[in-house]
C-alpha positions in Angstrom: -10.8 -24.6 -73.8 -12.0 -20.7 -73.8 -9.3 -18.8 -72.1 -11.4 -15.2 -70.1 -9.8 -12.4 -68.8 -8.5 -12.4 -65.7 -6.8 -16.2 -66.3 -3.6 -16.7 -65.1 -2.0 -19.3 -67.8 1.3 -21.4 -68.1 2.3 -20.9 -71.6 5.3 -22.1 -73.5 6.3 -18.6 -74.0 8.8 -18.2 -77.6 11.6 -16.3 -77.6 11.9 -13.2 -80.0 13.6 -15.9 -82.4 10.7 -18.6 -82.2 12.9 -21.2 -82.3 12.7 -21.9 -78.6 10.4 -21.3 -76.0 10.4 -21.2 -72.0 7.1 -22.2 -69.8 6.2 -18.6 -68.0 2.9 -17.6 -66.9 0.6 -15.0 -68.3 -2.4 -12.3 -67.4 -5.2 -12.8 -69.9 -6.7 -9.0 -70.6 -8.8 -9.9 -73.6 -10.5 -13.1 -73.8 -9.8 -15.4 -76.6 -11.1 -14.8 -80.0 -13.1 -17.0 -83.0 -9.7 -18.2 -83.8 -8.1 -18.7 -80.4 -5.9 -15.9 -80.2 -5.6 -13.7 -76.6 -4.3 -10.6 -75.5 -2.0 -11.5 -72.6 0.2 -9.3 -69.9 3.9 -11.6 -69.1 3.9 -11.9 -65.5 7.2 -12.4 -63.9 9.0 -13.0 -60.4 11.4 -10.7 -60.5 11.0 -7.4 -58.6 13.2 -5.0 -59.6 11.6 -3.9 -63.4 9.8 -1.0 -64.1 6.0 -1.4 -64.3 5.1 -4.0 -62.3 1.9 -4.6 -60.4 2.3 -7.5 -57.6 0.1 -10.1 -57.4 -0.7 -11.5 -53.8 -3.2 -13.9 -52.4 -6.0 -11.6 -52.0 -5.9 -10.3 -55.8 -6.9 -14.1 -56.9 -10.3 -15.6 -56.9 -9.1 -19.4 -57.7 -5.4 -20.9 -57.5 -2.1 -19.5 -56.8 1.2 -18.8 -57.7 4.2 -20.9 -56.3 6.3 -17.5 -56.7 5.5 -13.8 -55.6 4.4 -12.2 -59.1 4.2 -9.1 -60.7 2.5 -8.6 -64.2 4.5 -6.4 -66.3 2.0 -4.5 -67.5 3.9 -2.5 -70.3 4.2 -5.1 -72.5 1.3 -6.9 -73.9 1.3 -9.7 -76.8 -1.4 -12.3 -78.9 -1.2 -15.6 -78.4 -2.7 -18.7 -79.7 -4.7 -21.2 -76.9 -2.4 -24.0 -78.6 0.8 -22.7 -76.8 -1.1 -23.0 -73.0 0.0 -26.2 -70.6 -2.2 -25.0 -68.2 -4.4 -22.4 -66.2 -2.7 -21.5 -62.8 -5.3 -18.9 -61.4 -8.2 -16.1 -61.9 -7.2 -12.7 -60.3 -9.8 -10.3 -59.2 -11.6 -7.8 -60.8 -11.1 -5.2 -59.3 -7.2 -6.3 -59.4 -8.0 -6.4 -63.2 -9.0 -3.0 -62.9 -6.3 -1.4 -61.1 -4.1 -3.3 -64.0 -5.7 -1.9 -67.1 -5.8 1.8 -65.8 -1.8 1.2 -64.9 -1.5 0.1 -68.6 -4.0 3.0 -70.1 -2.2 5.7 -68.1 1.0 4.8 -69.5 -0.2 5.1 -73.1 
């Protein structure tokens, strides 16, 4: 399946030891490549961090989110369409908007 930006994913996420990993969701910001790979944003549940944009019910087109959410928009990684479970959501674009220029202005 071709993972766009804008997805909301379930991904078994590794840890920074990649022997384990957890099931947390993710912001697609570039769609995936000839070889599967996408540019994702972590999105977490947990309010107090720095650099967080929230995610409500009116920033998503499809789905939703059992949890209030917050991309963490300062840390971006690549990852493989073999490590998704599922897709959760689409957010908006203008919500995907507002992201990237959060993400470019902190550069």
């Amino acid at each position: 399946m071709s993972y766009k930006r804008g997805n909301i994913l379930l991904i078994k996420f590794p840890f920074t030891t990649l022997v384990k990993s957890k099931k947390r969701p993710v912001l697609v910001v570039k769609s995936a490549n000839e070889y599967n790979d996408f540019v994702c944003f972590q999105i977490t549940s947990a309010p107090n961090q720095s650099n967080l944009y929230a995610i409500d019910a009116a920033n998503l087109i499809d789905g939703d989110l059992k949890l209030r959410s917050f991309v963490k928009y300062d840390k971006c990684f690549t990852l493989n369409t073999d490590l998704v479970d599922k897709k959760l959501a689409t957010l908006s674009d203008v919500a995907m908007e507002e992201v990237k220029k959060l993400f470019c202005n902190g550069i």
